[in-house]
C-alpha positions in Angstrom: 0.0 0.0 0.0 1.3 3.6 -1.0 2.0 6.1 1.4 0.3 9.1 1.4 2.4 11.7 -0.3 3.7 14.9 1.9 4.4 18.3 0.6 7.8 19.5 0.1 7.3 21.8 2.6 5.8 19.6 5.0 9.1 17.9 5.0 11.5 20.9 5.7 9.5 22.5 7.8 11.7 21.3 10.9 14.8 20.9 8.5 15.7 24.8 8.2 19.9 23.8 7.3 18.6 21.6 4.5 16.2 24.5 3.6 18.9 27.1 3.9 21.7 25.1 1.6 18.1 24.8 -0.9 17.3 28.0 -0.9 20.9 29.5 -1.4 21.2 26.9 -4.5 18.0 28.2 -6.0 16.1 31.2 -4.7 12.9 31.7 -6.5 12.2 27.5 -6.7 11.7 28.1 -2.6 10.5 30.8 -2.2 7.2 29.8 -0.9 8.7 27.8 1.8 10.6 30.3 2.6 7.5 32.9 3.2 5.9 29.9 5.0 9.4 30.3 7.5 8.7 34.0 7.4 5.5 34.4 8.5 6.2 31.9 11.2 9.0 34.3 12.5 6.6 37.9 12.3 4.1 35.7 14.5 6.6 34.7 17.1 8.5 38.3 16.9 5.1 39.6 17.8 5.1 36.9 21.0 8.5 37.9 22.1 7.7 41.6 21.7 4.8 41.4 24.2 6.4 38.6 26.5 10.3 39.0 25.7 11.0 36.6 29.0 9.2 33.5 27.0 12.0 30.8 27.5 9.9 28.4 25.9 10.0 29.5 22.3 13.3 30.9 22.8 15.1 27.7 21.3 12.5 28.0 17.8 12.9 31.8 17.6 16.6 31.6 17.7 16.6 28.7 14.5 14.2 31.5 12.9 16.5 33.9 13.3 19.1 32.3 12.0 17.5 30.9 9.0 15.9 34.8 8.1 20.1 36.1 8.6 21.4 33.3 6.1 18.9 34.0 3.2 18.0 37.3 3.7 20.3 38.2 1.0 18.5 35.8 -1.7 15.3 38.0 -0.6 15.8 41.6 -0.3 12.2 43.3 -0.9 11.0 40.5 1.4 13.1 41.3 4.3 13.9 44.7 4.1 12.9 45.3 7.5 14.1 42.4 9.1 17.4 44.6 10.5 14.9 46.9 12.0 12.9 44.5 13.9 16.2 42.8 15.1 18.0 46.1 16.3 14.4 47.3 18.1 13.9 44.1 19.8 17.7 44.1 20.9 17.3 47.5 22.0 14.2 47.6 24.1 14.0 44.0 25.3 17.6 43.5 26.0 17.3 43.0 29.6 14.3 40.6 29.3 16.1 38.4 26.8 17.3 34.8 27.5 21.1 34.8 27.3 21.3 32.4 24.5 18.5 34.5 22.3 20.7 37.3 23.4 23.8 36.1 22.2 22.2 34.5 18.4 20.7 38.2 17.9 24.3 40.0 18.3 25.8 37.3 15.9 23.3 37.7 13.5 23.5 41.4 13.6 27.3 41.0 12.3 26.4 38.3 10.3 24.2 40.7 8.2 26.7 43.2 8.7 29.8 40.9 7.2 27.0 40.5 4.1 26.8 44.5 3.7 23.1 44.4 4.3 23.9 46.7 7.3 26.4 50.0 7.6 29.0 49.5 10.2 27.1 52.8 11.6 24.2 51.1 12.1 25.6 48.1 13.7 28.1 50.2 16.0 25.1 51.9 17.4 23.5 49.1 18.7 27.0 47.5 20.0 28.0 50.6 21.5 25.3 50.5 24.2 25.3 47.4 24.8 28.7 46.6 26.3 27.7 48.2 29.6 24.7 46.4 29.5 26.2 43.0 29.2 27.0 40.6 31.8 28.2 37.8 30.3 31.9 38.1 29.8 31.9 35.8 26.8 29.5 37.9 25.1 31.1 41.4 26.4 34.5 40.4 25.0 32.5 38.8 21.0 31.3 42.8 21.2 34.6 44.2 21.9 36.2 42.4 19.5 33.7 42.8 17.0 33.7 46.1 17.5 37.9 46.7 16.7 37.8 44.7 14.2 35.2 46.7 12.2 37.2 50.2 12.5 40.2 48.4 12.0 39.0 46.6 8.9 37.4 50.0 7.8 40.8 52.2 7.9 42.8 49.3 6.7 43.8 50.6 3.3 42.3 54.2 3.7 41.2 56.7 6.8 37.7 55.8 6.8 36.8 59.1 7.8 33.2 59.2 7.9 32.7 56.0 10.3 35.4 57.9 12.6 33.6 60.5 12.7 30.3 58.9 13.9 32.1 56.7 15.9 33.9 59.5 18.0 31.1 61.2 18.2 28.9 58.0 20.1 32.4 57.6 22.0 32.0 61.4 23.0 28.9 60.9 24.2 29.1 57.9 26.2 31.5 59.8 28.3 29.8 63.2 28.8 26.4 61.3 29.8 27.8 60.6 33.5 29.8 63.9 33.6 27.0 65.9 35.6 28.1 63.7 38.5 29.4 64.3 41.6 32.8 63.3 42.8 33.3 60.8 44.8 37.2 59.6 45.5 38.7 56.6 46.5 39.4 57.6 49.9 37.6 56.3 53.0 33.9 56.3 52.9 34.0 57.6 49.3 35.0 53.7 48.4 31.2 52.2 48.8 29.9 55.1 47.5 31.9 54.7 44.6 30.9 51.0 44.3 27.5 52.8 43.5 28.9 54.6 40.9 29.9 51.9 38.5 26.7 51.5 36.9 27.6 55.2 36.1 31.1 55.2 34.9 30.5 51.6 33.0 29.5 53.6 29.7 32.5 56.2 30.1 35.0 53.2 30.9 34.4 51.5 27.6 34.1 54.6 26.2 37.8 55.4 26.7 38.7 51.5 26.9 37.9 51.3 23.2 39.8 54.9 22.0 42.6 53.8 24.1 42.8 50.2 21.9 42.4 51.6 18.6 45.4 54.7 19.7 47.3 51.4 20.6 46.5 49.6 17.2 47.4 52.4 15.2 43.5 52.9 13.8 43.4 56.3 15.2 46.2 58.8 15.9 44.5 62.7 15.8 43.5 64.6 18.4 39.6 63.6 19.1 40.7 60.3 20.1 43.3 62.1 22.3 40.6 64.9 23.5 37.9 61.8 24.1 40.5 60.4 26.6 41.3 64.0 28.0 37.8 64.4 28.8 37.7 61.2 30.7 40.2 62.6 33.0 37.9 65.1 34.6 34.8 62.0 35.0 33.6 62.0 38.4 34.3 58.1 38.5 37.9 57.5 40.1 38.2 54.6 37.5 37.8 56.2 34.6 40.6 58.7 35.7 42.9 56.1 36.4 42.3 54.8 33.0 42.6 57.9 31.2 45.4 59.6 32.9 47.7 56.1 32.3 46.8 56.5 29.0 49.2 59.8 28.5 51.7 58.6 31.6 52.4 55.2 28.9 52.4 53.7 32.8 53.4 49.6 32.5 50.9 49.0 35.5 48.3 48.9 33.5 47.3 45.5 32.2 46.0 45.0 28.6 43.3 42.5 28.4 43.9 42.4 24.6 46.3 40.0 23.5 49.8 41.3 22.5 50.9 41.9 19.0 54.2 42.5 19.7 55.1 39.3 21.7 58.5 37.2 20.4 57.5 33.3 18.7 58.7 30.8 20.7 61.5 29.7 18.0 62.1 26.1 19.9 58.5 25.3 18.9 58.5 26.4 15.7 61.9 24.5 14.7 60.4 21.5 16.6 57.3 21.9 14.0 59.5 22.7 11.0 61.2 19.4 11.8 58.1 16.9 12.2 55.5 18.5 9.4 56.2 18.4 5.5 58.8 20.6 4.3 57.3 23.9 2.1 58.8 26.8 1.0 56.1 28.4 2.5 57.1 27.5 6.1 60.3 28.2 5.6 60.1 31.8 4.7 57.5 32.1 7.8 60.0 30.2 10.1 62.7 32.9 8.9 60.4 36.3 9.6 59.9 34.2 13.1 63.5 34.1 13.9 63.8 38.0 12.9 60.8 38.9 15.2 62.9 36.8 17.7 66.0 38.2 17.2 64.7 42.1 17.2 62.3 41.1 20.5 65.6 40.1 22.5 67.4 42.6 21.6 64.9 45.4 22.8 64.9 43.5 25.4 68.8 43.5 26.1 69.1 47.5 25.7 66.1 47.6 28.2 63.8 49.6 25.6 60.7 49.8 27.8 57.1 51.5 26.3 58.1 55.4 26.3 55.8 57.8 27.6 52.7 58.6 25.2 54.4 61.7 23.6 52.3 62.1 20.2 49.4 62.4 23.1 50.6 64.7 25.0 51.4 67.0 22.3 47.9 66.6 20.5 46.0 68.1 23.6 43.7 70.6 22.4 44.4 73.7 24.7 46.6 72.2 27.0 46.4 75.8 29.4 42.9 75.1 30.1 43.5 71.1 30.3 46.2 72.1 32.9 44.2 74.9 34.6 41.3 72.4 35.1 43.3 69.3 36.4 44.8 71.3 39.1 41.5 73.1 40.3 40.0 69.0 40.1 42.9 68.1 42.5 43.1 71.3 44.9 39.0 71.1 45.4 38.6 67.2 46.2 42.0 67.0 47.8 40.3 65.5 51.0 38.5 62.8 48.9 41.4 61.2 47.1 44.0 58.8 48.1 47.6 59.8 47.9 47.7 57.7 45.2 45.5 58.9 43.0 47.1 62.4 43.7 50.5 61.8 42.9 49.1 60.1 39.6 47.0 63.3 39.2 50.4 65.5 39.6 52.5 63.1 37.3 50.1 64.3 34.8 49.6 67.7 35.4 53.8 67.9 35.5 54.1 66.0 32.4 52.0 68.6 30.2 53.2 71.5 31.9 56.8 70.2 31.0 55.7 69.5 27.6 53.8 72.4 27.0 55.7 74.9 28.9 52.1 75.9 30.8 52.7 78.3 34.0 50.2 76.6 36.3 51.5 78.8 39.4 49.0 77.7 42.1 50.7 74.4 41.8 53.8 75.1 43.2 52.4 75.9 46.4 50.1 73.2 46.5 52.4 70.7 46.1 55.1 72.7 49.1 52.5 71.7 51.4 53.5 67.2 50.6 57.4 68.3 50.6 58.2 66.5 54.1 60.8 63.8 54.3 58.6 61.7 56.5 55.7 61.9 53.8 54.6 58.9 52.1 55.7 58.5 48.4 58.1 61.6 48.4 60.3 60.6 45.8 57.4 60.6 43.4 56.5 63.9 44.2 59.7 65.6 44.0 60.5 63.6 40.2 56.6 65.5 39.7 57.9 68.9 41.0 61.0 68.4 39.0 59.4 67.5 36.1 56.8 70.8 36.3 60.1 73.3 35.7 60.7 74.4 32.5 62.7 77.8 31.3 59.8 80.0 31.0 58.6 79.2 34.9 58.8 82.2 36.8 62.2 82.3 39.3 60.2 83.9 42.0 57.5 81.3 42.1 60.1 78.5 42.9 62.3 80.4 44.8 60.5 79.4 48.2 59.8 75.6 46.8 64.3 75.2 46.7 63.8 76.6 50.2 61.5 73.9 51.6 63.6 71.1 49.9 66.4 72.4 51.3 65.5 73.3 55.1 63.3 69.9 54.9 66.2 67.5 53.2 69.2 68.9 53.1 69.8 69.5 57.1 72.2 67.6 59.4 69.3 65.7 61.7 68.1 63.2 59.0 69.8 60.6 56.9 72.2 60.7 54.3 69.8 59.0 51.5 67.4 62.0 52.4 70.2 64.5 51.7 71.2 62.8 48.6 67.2 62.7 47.1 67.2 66.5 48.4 70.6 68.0 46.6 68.9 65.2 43.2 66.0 67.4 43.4 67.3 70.6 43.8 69.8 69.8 40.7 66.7 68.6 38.3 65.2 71.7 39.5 67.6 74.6 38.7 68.5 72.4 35.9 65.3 73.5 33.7 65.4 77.2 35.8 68.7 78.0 37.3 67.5 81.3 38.0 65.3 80.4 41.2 68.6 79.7 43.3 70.0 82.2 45.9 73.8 82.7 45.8 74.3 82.3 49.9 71.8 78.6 49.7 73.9 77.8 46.8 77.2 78.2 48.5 75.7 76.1 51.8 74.7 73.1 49.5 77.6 72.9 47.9 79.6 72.4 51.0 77.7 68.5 51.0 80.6 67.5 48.4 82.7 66.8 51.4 81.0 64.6 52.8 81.6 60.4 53.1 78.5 59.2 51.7 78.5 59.0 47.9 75.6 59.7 47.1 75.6 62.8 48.9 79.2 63.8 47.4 77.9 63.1 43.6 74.7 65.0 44.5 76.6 68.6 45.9 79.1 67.6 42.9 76.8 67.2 40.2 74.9 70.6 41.5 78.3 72.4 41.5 78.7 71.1 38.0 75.5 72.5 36.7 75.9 76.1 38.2 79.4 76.1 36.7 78.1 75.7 33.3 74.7 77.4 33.5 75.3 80.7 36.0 78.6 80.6 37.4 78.1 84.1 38.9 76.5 82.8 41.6 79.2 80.8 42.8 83.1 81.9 44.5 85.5 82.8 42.1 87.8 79.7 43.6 84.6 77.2 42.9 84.3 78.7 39.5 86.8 76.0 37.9 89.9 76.6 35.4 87.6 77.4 32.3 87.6 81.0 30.8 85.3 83.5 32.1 84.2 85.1 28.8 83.5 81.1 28.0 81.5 81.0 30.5 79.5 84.6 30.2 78.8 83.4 26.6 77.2 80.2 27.9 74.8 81.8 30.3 70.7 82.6 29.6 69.0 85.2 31.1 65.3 84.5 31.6 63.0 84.3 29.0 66.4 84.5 26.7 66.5 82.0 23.8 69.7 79.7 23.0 70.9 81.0 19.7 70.9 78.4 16.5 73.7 77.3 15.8 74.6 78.1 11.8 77.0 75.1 11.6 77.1 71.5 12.1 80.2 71.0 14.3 82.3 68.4 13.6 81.5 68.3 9.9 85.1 67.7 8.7 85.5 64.4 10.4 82.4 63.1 8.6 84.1 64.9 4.9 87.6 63.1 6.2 85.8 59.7 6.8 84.2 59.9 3.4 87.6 60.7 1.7 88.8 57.7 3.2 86.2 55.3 2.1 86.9 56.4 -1.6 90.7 56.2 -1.2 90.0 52.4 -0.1 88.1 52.0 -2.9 90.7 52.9 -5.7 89.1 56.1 -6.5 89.9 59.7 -5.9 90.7 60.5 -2.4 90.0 64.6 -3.3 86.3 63.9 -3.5 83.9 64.1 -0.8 80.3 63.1 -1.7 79.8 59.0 -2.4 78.3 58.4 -5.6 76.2 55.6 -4.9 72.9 54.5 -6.8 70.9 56.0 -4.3 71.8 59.4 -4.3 71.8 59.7 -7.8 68.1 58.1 -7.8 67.3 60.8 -5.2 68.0 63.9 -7.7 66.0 62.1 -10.8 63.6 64.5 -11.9 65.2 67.7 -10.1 67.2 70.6 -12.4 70.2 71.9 -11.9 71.1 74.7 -12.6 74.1 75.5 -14.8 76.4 78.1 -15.8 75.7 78.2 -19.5 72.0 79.0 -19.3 72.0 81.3 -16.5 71.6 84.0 -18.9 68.6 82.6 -21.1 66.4 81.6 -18.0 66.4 82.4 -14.6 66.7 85.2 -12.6 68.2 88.3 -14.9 70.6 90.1 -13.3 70.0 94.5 -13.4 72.5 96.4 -12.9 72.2 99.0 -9.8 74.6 101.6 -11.9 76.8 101.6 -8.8 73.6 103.1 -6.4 72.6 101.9 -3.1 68.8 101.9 -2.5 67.8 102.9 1.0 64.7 102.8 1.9 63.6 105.1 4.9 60.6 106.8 6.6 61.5 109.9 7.9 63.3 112.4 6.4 65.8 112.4 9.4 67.3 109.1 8.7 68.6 110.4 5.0 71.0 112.6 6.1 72.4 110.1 8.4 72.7 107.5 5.8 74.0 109.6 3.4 76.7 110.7 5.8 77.2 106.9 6.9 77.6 105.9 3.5 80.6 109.3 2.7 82.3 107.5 5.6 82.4 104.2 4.1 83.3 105.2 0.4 86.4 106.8 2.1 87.4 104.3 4.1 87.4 102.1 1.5 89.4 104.4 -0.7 92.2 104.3 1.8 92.5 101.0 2.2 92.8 100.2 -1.2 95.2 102.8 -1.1 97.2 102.2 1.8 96.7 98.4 2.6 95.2 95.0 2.0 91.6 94.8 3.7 91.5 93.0 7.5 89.2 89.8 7.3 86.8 90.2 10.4 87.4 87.7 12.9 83.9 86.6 13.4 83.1 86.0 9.7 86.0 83.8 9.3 84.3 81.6 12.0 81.2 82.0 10.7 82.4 80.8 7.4 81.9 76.3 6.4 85.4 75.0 6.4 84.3 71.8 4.3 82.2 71.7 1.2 80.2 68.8 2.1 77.1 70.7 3.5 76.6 72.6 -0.3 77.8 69.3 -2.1 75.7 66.8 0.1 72.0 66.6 1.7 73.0 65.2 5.5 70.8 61.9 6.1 70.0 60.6 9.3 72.4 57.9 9.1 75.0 60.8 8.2 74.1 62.7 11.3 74.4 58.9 13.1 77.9 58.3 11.7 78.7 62.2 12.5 78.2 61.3 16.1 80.1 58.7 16.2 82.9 60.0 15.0 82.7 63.1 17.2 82.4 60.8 20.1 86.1 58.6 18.9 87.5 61.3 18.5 86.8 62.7 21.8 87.5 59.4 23.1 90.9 60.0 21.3 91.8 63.5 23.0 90.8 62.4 26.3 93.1 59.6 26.5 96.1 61.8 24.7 96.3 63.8 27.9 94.2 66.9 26.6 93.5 68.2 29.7 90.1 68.3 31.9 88.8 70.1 28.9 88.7 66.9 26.5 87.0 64.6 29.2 83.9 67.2 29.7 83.8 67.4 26.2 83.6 63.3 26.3 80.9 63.6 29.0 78.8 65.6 27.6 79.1 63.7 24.0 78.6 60.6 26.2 75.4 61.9 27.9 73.7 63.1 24.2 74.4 59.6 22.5 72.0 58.1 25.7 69.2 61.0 25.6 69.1 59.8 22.0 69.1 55.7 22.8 66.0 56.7 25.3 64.1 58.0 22.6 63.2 61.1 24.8 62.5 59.5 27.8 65.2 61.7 29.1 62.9 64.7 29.9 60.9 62.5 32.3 62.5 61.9 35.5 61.8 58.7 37.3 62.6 58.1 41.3 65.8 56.4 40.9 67.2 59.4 39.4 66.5 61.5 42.8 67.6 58.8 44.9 71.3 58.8 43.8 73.5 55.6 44.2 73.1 53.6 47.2 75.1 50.9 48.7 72.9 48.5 48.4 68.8 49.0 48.5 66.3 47.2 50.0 64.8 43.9 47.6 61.6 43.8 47.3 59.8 40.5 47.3 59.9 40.4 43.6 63.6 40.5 44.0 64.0 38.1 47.1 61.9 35.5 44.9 63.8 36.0 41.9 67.4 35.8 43.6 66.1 32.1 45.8 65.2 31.1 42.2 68.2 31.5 40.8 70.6 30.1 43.5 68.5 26.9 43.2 69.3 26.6 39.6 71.3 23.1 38.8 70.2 22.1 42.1 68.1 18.6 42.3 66.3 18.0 45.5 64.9 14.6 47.1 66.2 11.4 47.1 68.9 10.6 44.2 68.8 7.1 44.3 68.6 5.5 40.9 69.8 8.7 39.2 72.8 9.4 37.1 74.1 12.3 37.4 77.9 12.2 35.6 78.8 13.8 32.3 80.1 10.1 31.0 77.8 7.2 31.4 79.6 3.8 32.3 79.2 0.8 34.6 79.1 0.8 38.3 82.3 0.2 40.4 83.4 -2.8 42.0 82.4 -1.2 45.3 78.7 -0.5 44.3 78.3 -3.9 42.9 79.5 -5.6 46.1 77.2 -3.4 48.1 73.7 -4.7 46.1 75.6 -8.2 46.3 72.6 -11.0 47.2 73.6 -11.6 50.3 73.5 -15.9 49.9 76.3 -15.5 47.3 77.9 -13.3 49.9 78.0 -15.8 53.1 79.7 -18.6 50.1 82.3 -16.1 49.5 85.9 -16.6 50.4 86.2 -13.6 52.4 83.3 -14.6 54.8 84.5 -18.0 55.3 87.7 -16.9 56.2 86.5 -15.0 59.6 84.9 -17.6 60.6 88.9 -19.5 61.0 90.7 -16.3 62.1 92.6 -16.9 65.1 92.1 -14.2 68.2 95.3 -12.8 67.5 94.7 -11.8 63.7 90.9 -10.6 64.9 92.7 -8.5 67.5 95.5 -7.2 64.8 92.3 -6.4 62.3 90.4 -4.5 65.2 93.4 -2.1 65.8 93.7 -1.7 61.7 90.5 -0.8 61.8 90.5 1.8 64.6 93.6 3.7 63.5 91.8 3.8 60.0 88.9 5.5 61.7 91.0 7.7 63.9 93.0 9.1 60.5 89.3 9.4 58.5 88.2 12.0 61.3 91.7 13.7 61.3 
């Protein structure tokens, strides 16, 4: 008997993946059970909307969902407003949601987006409020992700400028929405009530989490991601500070939850895989970029390069007076309801742009006299802040009384000598960037310190008299002064508010025209010229003219005559007659010398003048300007140990300290506490260290029992002497050496008693 015939949609009615791979294969020959799906969805959409808790049909509505999200592109008029209905019920019923139904909705959001059905706008906007919402950490961290991904895949080849713009502008406003809050702190009572305020700060946090990951990635670098995170700093949440102002600090505290980009391969696993799977050309040219990445990773890591201070950030503030003005009056007014902590992190800050900037924040300097005690907690950090706060446009009177405070607080007989050393550190870094704030009678007390035992109390009054030599050496005793020249040294010194003058050379340019002379003579050719013709120089001038001599006259400038008339242009009529008479002087004098004598070449023009051709024959590189300082540095290396004099060896030192300013990478105009704190004897570990140093005197070390092991270089056989000792013992009592006591005599068992006693005796002696 036949069987009654079913519909073809009667049989994938509960098979949606073998209706899905249908449909995709052949659209319009399903389309009715496809409507049949659809209207089955609009009917249950219409459940969850007025019961979104329903757990029953969640499992259904989910399959729905991601049947619609898979064919929606084979159906367009159909399901136009299918991304709509998703993003409303997502947005109003979030909360109501089963987890599950929660999660398929997101996925099928950026499924629809991956198909371009959807704008990376319109998906962001749902995301974006969403990750405070979320408390499942599995979905939180598929939104994050989904979310970086996007703008990174958008500005991949170029700036994607319209998505950043909506996208900073959400960001903006995430953070703003809590601003009207009041601040609470982190200190004492302040902490529950700030427990309160997460909800609150949730939105800002991921709001400055996100800019701060795509400024790390390299997505954005301008100055509204910067001026998002800036605003951040001023959120009446205590964590979104801390967030924010590590973000310009570049402080190694803080922990990425992203995964590193940058780590080093592990090269023993990779040459373990190269060895064991089939041999391609394809994994050997990635096993070779692996052992680069290696190779560059460990050596960073030798030379110590740690992640600078976020400089590009701090120089893209947007009015960094105000930013400054606004951070101090945030830290001055809740000063009672922050931690010490979060203070000094506030200063660090505040010090850092005002340092960068060159901003005169004035009320700070008293603010920050009131936490310069020897006895306060954390001092070291706030003197490296202080220091860090001077520039050369600070006024001298402002920190006049600060050097005071150190000094009568630090640098005084009753404390101890590390105390004295961080004081004369800090007073150093201090006059350093102003030198005009020091008095001549405190100067002449400190400096007495460089008699004393304690090193680092010597190389602190030292390196101060050092620094007032060079930078105002009026203000020391003509006998502390050292051997230089005084009109040296008058030359040297800037007033306040005075600029250095540019220099209109580049000293030491003949050693670099000498050391390319020499490369040519090696190589067989001329040793008279200068300039290396290699490939890519003469690549680098293709498609440039030069100017010659022939056709200067047919193109070009034309050169007019004056007819022997100088033009002076003037505004008064006063200034005529007094050029006119100027110039009668000159005309004779001129006439007499060409009389009378050969003209005298001025003195200062001669020095003013290039000794080498190699700056008008040659653009400078930056590997020239490399090789320059090398050279300077050999050769200065050369003097001093010729027995040049003192003169050679500052000259060394101060070559010496600009090659490591330039290995920091400009790290050198942030101070750090070690630098205060001078060199010690030997400093307290912490328990970091005390760990680390048991660990390594236990390397090569084995402990527990050693029986069975082998522990010599050369495996052989066992000695005579072990074998007898694991000897069964019935094959011992058969030997001839047991037998034999049993027929010793009491003389020989006395004779082998006293061998055996002396033998003892001489063991122990």
């Amino acid at each position: 008997m036949d069987r009654p015939r079913q519909s073809r949609g009667a049989l994938l009615i509960n098979n949606l993946p073998q209706l899905q791979n249908l449909v995709k294969r052949d659209p319009e020959g399903y389309r009715e059970e496809f409507l049949q799906q659809w209207n089955h969805y609009d009917s249950i959409r219409c459940l969850f909307e007025a019961k979104p808790d329903d757990s029953e049909g969640a499992d259904r509505f989910r399959e729905l969902l991601t049947f619609i999200t898979q064919v929606c592109h084979c159906y367009k008029a159909e399901t136009k407003e299918f991304p709509g209905q998703l993003m409303q019920l997502l947005m109003e019923h979030y909360g109501n949601l089963n987890p599950e139904l929660r999660k398929t909705m997101v996925q099928n959001l950026v499924l629809l987006r991956n198909k371009d059905i959807i704008t990376s706008i319109e998906l962001l906007k749902v995301l974006f409020p969403l990750l405070p919402r979320t408390s499942s950490s599995e979905l939180r961290s598929f939104i994050r992700t989904t979310i970086l991904t996007d703008i990174k895949t958008a500005n991949a080849k170029t700036k994607n400028h319209k998505l950043n713009k909506a996208v900073q502008v959400m960001l903006f406003g995430m953070v703003e929405r809590g601003m009207d809050g009041e601040v609470t702190g982190d200190k004492g009572k302040a902490r529950c009530q700030n427990v309160t305020s997460k909800s609150v700060g949730a939105e800002a946090m991921w709001a400055v989490m996100l800019a701060k990951e795509l400024w790390r990635k390299g997505v954005w670098n301008d100055a509204k991601t910067v001026s998002i995170v800036a605003l951040g700093c001023f959120h009446p949440v205590t964590k979104v500070q801390n967030a924010c102002v590590h973000f310009f600090l570049g402080s190694e505290d803080e922990i990425d939850e992203s995964e590193d980009e940058d780590n080093a391969p592990d090269m023993r696993k990779l040459v373990h895989q190269r060895q064991i799977n089939k041999k391609t050309k394809g994994a050997e040219s990635r096993l070779v970029k692996a052992a680069k990445k290696a190779k560059k990773a460990r050596i960073a890591k030798q030379n110590g390069v740690s992640r600078p201070p976020n400089f590009p950030a701090l120089q893209l503030l947007h009015d960094p007076q105000s930013f400054g003005e606004n951070l101090y009056a945030m830290i001055n007014k809740h000063d009672k309801r922050f931690s010490l902590d979060h203070k000094i992190l506030l200063m660090q800050l505040l010090s850092r742009v005002m340092g960068v900037h060159k901003l005169c924040v004035l009320p700070f300097y008293p603010y920050i006299t009131r936490y310069l005690n020897y006895h306060q907690l954390r001092v070291t950090s706030i003197l490296v802040c202080l220091a860090q706060s001077v520039h050369d446009l600070t006024p001298p009177d402002v920190l006049t009384p600060v050097i005071r405070k150190i000094a009568h607080e630090f640098v005084t007989p009753g404390v101890a000598a590390e105390v004295v050393a961080a004081g004369l550190n800090s007073i150093r870094e201090v006059c350093r960037r102003q030198p005009w704030c020091m008095e001549e009678d405190l100067l002449s007390d400190l400096i007495e310190y460089r008699k004393s035992k304690d090193k680092g109390v010597l190389y602190g009054a030292r390196g101060l008299l050092a620094l007032f030599r060079d930078v105002n050496p009026g203000l020391l005793k003509k006998s502390e002064r050292g051997r230089r020249d005084d009109a040296e040294k008058d030359d040297k010194v800037i007033r306040y508010g005075q600029q250095q003058k540019p220099s209109i050379t580049v000293e030491g340019l003949q050693l670099l025209e000498d050391h390319f002379a020499q490369l040519r003579a090696e190589e067989g050719a001329d040793a008279s010229a200068v300039v290396l013709d290699d490939d890519d120089d003469d690549a680098a001038w293709d498609g440039w003219e030069v100017e010659s001599e022939t056709d200067s006259d047919s193109s070009g400038w034309k050169d007019v005559s004056s007819d022997d008339d100088d033009i002076v242009i003037s505004d008064s009529e006063d200034e005529k007659d007094v050029t006119k008479s100027a110039k009668t002087k000159v005309n004779d004098k001129d006439t007499t010398m060409n009389d009378t004598e050969e003209p005298k070449i001025d003195a200062e023009t001669t020095s003013a003048e290039p000794t080498t051709t190699l700056a008008t024959t040659k653009i400078l590189t930056p590997a020239d300007f490399a090789l320059l300082n090398e050279l300077r540095l050999k050769a200065a290396e050369s003097e001093a140990t010729s027995g040049h004099g003192k003169s050679a060896k500052r000259k060394l030192a101060e070559l010496q300290a600009i090659k490591r300013a330039n290995a920091d990478g400009g790290e050198e105009a942030f101070l750090s506490e070690a630098d205060l704190l001078g060199p010690r004897k030997k400093a307290k570990a912490t328990y970091e260290e005390r760990v680390a140093a048991k660990q390594a005197g236990q390397e090569g070390r084995e402990f527990g029992s050693k029986k069975g092991k082998k522990n010599k270089a050369n495996p052989s056989s066992s000695t005579n002497r072990e074998k007898r000792k694991h000897k069964p013992a019935m094959m011992v009592l058969a030997s001839q050496g047991v037998r034999s006591k049993k027929t010793l005599s009491l003389v020989a068992k006395q004779k082998k008693l006293r061998k055996h006693i002396e033998t003892a005796k001489k063991a122990h002696h």
